[in-house]
Structures are given as C-alpha cells and as structure tokens.
PDB file as gemmi writes it, atoms N, CA and C in Angstrom:
CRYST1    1.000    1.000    1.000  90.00  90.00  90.00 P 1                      
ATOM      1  N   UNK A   1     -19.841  11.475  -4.340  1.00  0.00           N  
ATOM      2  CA  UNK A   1     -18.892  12.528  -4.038  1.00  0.00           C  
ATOM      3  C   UNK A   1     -17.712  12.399  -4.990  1.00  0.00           C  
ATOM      4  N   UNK A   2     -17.334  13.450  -5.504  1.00  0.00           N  
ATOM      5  CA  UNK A   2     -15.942  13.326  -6.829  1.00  0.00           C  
ATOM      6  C   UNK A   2     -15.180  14.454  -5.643  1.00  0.00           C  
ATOM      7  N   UNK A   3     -13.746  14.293  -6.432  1.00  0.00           N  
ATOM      8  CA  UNK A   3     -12.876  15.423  -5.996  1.00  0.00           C  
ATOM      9  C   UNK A   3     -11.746  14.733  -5.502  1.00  0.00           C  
ATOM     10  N   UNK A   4     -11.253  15.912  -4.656  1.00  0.00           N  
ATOM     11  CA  UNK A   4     -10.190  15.849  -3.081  1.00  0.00           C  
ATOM     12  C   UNK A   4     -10.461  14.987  -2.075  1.00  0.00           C  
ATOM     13  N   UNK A   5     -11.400  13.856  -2.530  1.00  0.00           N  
ATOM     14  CA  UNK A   5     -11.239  12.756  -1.666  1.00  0.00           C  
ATOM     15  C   UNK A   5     -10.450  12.200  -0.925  1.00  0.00           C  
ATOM     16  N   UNK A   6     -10.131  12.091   0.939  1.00  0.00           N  
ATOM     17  CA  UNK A   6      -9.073  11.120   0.702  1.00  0.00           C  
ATOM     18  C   UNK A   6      -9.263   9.550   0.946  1.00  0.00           C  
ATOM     19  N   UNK A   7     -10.347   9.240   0.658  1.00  0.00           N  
ATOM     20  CA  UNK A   7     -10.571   7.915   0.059  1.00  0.00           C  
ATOM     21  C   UNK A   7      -9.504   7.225  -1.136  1.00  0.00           C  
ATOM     22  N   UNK A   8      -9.267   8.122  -2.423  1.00  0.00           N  
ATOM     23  CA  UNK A   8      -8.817   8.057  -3.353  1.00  0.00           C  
ATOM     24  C   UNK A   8      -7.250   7.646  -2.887  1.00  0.00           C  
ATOM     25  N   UNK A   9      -6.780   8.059  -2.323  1.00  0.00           N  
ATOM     26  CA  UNK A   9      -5.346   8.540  -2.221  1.00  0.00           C  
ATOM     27  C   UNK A   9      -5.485   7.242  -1.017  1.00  0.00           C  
ATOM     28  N   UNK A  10      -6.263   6.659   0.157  1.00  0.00           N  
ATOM     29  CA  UNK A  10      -6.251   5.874   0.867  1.00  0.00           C  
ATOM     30  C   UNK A  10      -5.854   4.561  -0.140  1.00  0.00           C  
ATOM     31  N   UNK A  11      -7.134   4.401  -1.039  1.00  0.00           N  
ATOM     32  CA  UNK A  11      -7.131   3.249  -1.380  1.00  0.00           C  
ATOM     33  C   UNK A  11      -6.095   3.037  -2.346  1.00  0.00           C  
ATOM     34  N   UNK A  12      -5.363   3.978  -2.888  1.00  0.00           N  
ATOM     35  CA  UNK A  12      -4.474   3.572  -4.327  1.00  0.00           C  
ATOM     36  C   UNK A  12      -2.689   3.055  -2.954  1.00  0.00           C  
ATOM     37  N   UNK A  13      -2.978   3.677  -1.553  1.00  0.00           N  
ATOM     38  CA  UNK A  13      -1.468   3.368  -1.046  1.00  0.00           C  
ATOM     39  C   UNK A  13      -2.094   2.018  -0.242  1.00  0.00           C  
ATOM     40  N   UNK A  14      -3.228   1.610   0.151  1.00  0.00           N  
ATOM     41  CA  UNK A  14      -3.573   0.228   0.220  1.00  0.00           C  
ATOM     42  C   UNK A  14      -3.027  -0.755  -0.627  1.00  0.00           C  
ATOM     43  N   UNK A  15      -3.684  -0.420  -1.970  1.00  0.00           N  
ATOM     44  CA  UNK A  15      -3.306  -1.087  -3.065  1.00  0.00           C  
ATOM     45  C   UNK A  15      -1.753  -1.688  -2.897  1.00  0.00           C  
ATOM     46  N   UNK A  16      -1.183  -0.387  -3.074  1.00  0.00           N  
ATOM     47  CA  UNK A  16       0.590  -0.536  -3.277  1.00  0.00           C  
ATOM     48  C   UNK A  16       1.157  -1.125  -2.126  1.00  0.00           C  
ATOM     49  N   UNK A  17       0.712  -0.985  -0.830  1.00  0.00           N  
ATOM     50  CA  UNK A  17       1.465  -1.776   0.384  1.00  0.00           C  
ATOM     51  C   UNK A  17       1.296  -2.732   0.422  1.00  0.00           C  
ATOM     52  N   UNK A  18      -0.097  -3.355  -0.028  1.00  0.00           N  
ATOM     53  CA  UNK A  18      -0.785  -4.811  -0.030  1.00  0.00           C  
ATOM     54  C   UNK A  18       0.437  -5.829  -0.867  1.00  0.00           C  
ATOM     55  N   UNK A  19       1.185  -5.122  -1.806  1.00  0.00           N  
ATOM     56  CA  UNK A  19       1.963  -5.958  -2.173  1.00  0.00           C  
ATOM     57  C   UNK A  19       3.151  -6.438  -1.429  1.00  0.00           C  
ATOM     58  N   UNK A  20       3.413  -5.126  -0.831  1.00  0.00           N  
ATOM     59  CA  UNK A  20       4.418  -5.239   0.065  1.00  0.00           C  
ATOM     60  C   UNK A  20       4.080  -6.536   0.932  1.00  0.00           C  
ATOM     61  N   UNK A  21       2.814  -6.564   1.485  1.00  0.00           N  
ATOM     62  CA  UNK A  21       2.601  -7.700   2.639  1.00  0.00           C  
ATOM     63  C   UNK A  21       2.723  -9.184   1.605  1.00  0.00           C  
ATOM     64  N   UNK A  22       2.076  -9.166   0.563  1.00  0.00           N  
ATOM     65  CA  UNK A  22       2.147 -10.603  -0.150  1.00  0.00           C  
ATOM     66  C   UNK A  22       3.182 -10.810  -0.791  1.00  0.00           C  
ATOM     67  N   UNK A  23       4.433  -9.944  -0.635  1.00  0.00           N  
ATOM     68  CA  UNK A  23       6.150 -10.175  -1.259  1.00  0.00           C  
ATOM     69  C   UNK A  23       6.606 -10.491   0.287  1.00  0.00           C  
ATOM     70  N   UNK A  24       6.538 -10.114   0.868  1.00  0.00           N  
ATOM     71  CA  UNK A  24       6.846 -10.395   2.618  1.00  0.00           C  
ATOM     72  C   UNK A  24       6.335 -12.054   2.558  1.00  0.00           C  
ATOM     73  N   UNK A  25       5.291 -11.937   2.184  1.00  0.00           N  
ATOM     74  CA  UNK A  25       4.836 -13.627   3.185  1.00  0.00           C  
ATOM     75  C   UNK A  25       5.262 -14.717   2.182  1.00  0.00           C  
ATOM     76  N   UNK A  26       5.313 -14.290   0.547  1.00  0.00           N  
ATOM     77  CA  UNK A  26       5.905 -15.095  -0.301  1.00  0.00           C  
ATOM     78  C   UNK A  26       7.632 -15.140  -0.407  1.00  0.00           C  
ATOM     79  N   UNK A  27       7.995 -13.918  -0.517  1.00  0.00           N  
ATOM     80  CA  UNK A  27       9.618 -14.138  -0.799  1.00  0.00           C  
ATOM     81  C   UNK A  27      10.434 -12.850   0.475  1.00  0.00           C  
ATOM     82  N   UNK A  28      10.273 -13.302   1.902  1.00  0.00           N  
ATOM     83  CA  UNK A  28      10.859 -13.084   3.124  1.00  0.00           C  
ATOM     84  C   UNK A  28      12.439 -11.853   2.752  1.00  0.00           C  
ATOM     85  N   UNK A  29      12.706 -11.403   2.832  1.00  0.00           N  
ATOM     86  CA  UNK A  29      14.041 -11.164   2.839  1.00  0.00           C  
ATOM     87  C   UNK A  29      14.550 -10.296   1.479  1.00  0.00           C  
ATOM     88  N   UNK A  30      13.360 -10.003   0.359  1.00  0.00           N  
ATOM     89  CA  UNK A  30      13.694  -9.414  -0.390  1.00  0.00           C  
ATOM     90  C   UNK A  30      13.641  -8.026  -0.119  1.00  0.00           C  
ATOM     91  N   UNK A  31      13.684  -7.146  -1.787  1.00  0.00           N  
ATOM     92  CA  UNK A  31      13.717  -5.447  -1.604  1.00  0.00           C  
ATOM     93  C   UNK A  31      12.118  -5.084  -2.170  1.00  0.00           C  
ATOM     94  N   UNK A  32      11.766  -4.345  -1.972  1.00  0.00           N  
ATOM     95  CA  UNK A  32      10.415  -3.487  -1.787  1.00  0.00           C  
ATOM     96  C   UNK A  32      10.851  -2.041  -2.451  1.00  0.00           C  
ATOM     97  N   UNK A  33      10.344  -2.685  -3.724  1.00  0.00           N  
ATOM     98  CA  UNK A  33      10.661  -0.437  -3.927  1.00  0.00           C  
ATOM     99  C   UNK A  33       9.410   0.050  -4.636  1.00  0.00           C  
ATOM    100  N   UNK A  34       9.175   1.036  -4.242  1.00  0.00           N  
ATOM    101  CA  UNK A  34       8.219   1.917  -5.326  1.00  0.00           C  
ATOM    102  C   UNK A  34       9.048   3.433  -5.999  1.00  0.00           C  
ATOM    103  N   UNK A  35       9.920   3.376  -6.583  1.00  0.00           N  
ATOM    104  CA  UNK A  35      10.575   4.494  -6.970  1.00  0.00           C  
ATOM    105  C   UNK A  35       9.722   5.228  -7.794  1.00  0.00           C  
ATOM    106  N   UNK A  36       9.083   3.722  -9.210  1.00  0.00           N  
ATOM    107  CA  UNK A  36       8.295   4.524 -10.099  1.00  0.00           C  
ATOM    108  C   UNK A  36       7.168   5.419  -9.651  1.00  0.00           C  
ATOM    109  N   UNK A  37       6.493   5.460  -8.280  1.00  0.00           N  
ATOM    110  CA  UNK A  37       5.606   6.269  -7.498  1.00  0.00           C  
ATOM    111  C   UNK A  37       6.328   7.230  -6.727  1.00  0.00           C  
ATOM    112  N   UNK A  38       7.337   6.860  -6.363  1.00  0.00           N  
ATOM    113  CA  UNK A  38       7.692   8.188  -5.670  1.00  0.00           C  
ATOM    114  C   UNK A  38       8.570   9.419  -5.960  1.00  0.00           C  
ATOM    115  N   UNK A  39       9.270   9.216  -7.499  1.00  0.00           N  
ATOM    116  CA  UNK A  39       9.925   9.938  -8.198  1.00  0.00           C  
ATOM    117  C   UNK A  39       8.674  10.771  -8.691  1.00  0.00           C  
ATOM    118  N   UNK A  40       7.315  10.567  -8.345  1.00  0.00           N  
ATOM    119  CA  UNK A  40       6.757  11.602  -9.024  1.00  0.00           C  
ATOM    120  C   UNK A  40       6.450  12.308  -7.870  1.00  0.00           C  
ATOM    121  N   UNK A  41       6.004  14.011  -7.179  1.00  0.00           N  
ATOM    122  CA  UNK A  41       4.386  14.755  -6.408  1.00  0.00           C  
ATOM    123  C   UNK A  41       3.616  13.606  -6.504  1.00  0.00           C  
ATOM    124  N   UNK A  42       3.012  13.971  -5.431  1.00  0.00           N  
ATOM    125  CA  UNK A  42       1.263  13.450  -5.212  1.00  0.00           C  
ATOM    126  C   UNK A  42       0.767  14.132  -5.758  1.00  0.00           C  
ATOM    127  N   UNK A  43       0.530  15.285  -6.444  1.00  0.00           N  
ATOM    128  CA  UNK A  43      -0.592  16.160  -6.822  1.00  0.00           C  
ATOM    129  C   UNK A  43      -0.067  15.916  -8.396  1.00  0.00           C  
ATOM    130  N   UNK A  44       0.962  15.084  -8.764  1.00  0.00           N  
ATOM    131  CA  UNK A  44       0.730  14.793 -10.205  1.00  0.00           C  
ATOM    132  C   UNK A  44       0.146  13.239 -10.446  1.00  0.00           C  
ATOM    133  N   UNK A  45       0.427  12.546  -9.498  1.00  0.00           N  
ATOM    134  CA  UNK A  45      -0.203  11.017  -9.142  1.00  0.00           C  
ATOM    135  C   UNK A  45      -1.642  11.542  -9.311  1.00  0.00           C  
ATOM    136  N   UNK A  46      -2.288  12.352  -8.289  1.00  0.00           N  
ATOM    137  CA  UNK A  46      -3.640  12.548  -8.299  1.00  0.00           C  
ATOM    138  C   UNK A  46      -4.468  13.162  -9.755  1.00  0.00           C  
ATOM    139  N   UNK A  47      -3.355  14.057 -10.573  1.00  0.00           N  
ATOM    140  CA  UNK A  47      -3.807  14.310 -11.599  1.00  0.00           C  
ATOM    141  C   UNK A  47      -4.022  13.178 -12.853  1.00  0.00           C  
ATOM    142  N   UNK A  48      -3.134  12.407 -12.424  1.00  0.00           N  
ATOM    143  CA  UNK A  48      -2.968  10.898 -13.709  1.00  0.00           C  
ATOM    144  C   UNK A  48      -3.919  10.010 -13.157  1.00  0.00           C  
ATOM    145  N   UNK A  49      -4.348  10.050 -12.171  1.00  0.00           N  
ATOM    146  CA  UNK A  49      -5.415   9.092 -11.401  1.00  0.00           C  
ATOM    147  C   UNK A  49      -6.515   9.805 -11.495  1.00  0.00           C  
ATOM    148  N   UNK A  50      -6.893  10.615 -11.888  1.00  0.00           N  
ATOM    149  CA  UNK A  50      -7.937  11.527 -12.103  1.00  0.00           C  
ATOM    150  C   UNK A  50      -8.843  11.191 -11.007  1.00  0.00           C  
ATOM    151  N   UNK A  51      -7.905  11.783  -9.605  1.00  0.00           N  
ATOM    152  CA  UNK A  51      -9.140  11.738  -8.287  1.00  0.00           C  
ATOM    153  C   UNK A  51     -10.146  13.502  -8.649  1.00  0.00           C  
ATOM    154  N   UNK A  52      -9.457  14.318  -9.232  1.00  0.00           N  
ATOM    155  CA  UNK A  52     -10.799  15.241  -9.388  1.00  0.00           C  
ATOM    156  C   UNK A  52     -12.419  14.319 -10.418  1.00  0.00           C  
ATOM    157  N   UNK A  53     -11.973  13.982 -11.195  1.00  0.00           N  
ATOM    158  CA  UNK A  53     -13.056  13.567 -11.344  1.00  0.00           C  
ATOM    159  C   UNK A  53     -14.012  11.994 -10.788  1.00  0.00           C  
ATOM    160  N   UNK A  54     -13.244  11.776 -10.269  1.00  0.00           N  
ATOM    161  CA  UNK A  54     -14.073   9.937 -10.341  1.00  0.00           C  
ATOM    162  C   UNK A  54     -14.756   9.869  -9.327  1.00  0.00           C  
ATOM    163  N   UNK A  55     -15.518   9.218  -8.857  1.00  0.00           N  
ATOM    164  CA  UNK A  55     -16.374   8.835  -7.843  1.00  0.00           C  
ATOM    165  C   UNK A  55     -15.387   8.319  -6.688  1.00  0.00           C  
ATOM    166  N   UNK A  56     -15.803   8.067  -5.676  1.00  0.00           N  
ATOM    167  CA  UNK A  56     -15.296   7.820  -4.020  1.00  0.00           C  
ATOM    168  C   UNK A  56     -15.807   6.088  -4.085  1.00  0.00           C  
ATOM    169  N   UNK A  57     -16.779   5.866  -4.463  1.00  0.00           N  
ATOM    170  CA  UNK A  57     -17.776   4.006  -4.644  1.00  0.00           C  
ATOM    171  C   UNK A  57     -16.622   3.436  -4.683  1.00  0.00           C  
ATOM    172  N   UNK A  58     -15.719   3.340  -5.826  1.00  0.00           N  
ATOM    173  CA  UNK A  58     -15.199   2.332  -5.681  1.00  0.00           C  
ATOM    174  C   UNK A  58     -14.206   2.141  -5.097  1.00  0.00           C  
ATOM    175  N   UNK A  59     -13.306   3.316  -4.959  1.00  0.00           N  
ATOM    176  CA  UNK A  59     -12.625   3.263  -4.236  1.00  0.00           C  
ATOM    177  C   UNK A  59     -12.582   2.831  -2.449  1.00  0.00           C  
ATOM    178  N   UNK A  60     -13.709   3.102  -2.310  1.00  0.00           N  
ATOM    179  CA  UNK A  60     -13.872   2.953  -0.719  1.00  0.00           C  
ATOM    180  C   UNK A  60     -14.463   1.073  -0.774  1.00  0.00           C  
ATOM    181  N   UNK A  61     -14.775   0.443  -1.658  1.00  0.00           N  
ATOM    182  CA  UNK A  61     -15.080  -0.980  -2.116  1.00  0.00           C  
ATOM    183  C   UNK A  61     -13.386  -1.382  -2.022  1.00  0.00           C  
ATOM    184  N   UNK A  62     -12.502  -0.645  -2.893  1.00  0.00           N  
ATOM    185  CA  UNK A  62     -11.144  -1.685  -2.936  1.00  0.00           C  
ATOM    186  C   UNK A  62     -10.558  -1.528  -1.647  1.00  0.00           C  
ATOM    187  N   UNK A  63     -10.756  -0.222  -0.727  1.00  0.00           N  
ATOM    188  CA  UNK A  63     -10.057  -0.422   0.854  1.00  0.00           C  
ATOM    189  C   UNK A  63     -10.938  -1.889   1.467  1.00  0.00           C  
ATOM    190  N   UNK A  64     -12.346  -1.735   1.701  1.00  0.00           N  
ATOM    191  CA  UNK A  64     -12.907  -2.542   1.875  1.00  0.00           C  
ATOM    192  C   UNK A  64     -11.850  -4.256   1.615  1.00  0.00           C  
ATOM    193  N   UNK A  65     -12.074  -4.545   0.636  1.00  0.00           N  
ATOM    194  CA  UNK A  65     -11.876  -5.804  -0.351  1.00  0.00           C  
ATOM    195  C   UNK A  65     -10.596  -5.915   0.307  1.00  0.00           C  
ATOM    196  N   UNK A  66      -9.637  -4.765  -0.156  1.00  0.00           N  
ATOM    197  CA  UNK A  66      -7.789  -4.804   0.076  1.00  0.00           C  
ATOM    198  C   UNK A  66      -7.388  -5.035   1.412  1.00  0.00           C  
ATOM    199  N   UNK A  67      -8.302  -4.983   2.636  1.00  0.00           N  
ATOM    200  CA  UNK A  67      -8.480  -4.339   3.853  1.00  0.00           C  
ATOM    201  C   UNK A  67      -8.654  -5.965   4.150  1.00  0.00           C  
ATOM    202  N   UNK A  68      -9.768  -6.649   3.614  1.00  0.00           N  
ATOM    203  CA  UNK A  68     -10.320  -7.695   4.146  1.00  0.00           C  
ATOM    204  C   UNK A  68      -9.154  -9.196   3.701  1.00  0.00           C  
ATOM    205  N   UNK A  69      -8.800  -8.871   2.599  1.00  0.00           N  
ATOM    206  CA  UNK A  69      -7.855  -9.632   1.916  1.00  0.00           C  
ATOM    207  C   UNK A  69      -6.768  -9.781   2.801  1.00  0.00           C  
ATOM    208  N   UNK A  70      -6.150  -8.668   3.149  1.00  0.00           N  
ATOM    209  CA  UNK A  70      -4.724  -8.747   3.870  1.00  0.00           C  
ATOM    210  C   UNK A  70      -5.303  -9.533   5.279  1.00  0.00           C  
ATOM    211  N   UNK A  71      -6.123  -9.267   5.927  1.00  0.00           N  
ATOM    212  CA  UNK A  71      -6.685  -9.860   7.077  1.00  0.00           C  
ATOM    213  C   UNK A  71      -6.617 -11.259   7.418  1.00  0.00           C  
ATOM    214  N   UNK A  72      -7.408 -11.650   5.833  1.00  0.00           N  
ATOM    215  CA  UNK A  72      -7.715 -13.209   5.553  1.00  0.00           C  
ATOM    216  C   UNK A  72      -6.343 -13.958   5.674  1.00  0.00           C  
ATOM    217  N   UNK A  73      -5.270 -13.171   4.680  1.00  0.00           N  
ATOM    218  CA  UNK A  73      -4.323 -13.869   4.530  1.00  0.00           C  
ATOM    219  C   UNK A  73      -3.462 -13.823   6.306  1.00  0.00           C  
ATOM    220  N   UNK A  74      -3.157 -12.668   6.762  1.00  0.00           N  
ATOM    221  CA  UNK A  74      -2.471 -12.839   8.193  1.00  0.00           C  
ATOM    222  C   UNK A  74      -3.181 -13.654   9.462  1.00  0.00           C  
ATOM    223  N   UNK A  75      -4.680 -13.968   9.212  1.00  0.00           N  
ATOM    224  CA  UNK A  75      -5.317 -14.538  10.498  1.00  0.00           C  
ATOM    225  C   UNK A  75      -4.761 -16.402   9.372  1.00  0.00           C  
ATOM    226  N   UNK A  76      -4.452 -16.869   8.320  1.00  0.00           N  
ATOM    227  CA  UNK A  76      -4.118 -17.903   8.343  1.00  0.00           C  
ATOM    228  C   UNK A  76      -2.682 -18.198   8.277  1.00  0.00           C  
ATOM    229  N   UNK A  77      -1.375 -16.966   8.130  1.00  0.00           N  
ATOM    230  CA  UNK A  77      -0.571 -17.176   8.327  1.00  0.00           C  
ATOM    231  C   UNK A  77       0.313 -16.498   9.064  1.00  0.00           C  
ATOM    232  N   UNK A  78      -0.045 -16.359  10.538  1.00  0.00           N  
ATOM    233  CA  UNK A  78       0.462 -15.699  11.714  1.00  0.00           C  
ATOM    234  C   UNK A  78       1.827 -15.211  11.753  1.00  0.00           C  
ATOM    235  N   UNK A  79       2.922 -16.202  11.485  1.00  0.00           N  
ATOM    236  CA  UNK A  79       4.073 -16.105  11.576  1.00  0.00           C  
ATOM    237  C   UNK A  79       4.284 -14.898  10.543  1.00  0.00           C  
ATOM    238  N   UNK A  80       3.706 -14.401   9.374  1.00  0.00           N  
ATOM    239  CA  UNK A  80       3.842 -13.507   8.473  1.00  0.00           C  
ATOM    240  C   UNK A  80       4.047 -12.147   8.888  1.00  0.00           C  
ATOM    241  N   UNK A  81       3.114 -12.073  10.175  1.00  0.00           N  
ATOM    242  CA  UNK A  81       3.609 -10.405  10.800  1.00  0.00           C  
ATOM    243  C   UNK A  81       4.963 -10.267  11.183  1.00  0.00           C  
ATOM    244  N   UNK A  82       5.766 -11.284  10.983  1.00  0.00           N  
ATOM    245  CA  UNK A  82       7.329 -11.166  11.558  1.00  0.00           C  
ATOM    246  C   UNK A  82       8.105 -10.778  10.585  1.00  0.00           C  
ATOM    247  N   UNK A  83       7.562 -10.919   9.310  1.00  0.00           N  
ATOM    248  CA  UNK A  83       8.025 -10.836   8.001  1.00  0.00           C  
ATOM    249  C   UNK A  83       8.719  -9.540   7.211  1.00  0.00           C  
ATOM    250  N   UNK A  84       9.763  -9.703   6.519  1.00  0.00           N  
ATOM    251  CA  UNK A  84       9.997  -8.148   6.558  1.00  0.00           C  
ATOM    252  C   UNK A  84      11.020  -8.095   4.788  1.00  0.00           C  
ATOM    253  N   UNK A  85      10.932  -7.166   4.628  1.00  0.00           N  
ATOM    254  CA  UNK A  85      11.662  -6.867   3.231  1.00  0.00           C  
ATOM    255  C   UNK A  85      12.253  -5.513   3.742  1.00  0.00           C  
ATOM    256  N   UNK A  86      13.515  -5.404   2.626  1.00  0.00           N  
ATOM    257  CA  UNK A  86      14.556  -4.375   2.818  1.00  0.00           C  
ATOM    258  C   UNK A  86      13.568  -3.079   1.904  1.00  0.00           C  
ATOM    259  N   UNK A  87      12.892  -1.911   2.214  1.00  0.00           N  
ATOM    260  CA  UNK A  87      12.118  -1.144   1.784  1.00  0.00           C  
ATOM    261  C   UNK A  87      13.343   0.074   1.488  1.00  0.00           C  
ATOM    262  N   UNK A  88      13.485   0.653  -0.135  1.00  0.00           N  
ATOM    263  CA  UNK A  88      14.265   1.568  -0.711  1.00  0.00           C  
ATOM    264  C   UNK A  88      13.455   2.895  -0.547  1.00  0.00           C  
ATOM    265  N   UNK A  89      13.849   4.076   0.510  1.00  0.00           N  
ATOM    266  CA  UNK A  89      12.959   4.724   0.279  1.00  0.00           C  
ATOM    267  C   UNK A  89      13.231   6.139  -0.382  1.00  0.00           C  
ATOM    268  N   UNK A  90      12.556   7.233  -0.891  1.00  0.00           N  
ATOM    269  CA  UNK A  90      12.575   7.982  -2.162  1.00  0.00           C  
ATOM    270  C   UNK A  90      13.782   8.618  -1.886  1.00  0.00           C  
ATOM    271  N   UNK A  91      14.805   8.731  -0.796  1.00  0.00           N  
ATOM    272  CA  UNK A  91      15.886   9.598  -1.097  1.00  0.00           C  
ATOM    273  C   UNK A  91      17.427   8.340  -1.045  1.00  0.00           C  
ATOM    274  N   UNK A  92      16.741   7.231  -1.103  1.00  0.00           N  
ATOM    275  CA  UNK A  92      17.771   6.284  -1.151  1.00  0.00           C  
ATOM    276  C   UNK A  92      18.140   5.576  -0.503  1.00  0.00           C  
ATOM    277  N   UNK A  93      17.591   5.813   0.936  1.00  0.00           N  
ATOM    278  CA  UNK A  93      17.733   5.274   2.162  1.00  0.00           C  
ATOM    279  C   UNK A  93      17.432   3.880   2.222  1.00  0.00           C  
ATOM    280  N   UNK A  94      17.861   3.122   3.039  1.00  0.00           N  
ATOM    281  CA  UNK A  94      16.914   1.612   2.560  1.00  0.00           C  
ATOM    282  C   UNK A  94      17.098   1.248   4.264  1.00  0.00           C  
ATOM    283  N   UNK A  95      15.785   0.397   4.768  1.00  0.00           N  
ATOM    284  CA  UNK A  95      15.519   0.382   5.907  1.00  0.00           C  
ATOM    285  C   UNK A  95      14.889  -1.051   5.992  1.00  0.00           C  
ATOM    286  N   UNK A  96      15.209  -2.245   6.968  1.00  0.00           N  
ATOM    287  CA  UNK A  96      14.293  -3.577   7.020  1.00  0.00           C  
ATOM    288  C   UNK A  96      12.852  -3.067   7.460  1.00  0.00           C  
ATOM    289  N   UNK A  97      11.453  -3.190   7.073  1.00  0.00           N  
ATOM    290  CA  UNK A  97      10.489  -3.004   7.060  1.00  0.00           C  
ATOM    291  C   UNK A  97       9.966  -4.788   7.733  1.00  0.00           C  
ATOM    292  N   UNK A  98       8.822  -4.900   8.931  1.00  0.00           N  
ATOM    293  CA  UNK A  98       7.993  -5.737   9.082  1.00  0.00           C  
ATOM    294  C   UNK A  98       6.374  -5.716   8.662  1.00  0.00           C  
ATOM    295  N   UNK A  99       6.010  -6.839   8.157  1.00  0.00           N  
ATOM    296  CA  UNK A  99       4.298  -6.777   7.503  1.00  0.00           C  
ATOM    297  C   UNK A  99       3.669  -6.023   8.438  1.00  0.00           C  
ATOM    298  N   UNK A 100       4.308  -6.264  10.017  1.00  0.00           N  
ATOM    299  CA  UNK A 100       2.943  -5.355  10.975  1.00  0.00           C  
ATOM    300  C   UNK A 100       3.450  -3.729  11.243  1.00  0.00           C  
ATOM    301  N   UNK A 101       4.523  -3.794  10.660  1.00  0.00           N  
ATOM    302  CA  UNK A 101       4.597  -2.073  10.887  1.00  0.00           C  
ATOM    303  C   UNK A 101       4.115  -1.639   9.476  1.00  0.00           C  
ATOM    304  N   UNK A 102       3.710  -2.232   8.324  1.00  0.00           N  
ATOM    305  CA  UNK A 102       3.375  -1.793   7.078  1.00  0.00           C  
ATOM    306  C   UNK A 102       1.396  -1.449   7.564  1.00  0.00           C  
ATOM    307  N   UNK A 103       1.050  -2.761   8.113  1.00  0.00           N  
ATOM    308  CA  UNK A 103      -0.298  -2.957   8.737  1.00  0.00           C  
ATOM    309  C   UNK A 103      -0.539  -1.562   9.514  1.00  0.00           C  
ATOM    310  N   UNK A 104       0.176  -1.514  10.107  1.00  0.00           N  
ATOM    311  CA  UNK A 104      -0.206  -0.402  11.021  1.00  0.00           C  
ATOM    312  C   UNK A 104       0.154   0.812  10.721  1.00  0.00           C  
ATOM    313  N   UNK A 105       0.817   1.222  10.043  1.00  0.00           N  
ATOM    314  CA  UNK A 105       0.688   2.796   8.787  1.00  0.00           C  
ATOM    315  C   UNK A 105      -0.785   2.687   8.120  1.00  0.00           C  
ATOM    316  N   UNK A 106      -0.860   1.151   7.465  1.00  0.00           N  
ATOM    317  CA  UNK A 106      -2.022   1.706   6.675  1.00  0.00           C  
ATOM    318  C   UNK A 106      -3.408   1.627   7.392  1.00  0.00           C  
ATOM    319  N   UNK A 107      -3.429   1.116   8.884  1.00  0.00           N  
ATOM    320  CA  UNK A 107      -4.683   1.243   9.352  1.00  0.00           C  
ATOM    321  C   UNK A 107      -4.737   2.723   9.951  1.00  0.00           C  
TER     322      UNK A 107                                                      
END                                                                             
C-alpha cells in the first residue's frame, strides 16, 4: 500500500517522541523541542518524506521495533515513567511533560 497512509505519519512521530522518552530517562529535567518540525505544515513534512510514494512495510516495522524498544527500556527502568522534560511547544508555550503522558499520546 503507498500513499495517505497513516502508518507513515504514526511512525515518523514515534520516532521523534522516542527521543523524548530516552532524554527523559538519560538527562531528567531538561528542554525537549522540536521547532525544526513544527515550524513547518504536515502536508509539507509529508511531501519531504515522500509518504505519497513509499511503501507502509517499513514503516509499520519501525512502530513495531520503536514500540518494542521504548517498552524494553521502561519495564527495566520503572522509576522513568516519573520522568519529565520542560517540552517548548510550536507557539512558545513551554509545559513540564512526563515519559507516561508522552507513552500514552503515542499509544
């Protein structure tokens, strides 16, 4: 399947939160920004990511993988869901964010 997937668009904000959780469990208390993603549309992200053309395979492999990864790491370091970084968000706002409210957007 190619296109308007939203596989595509699942797995690329997996990707990007996943960091969020492994800056949380490594350096507690810092800032979290994605400006360079959110100063752009999604429908120009999707055009530079070329979800019209690419296949859904792999993408639905890196939720998989990204999915299983974050898992691995929170079932061995519990205390990490408490974890939280100051998150800048696209109109400037900045808000303390926890790993399990990041977890639970992206499930």
């Amino acid at each position: 399947m190619r296109g308007r997937d939203p596989g595509l668009h699942v797995a690329n904000g997996d990707d990007l939160w996943k960091a969020f959780v492994e800056q949380a469990m490594g350096s507690p208390g810092g800032t979290f920004e994605l400006r360079w993603y959110w100063d752009r549309p999604q429908t120009e992200w999707a055009t530079s990511w070329a979800y019209a053309r690419r296949e859904v395979g792999p993408s639905l492999a890196l939720i998989r993988a990204s999915r299983a990864h974050i898992v691995h790491l929170l079932e061995q370091s519990p205390e990490a869901w408490d974890r939280s970084l100051l998150v800048r968000w696209p109109k400037g706002e900045e808000e303390e964010i926890e790993v399990a409210w990041v977890v639970e957007m992206q499930a």
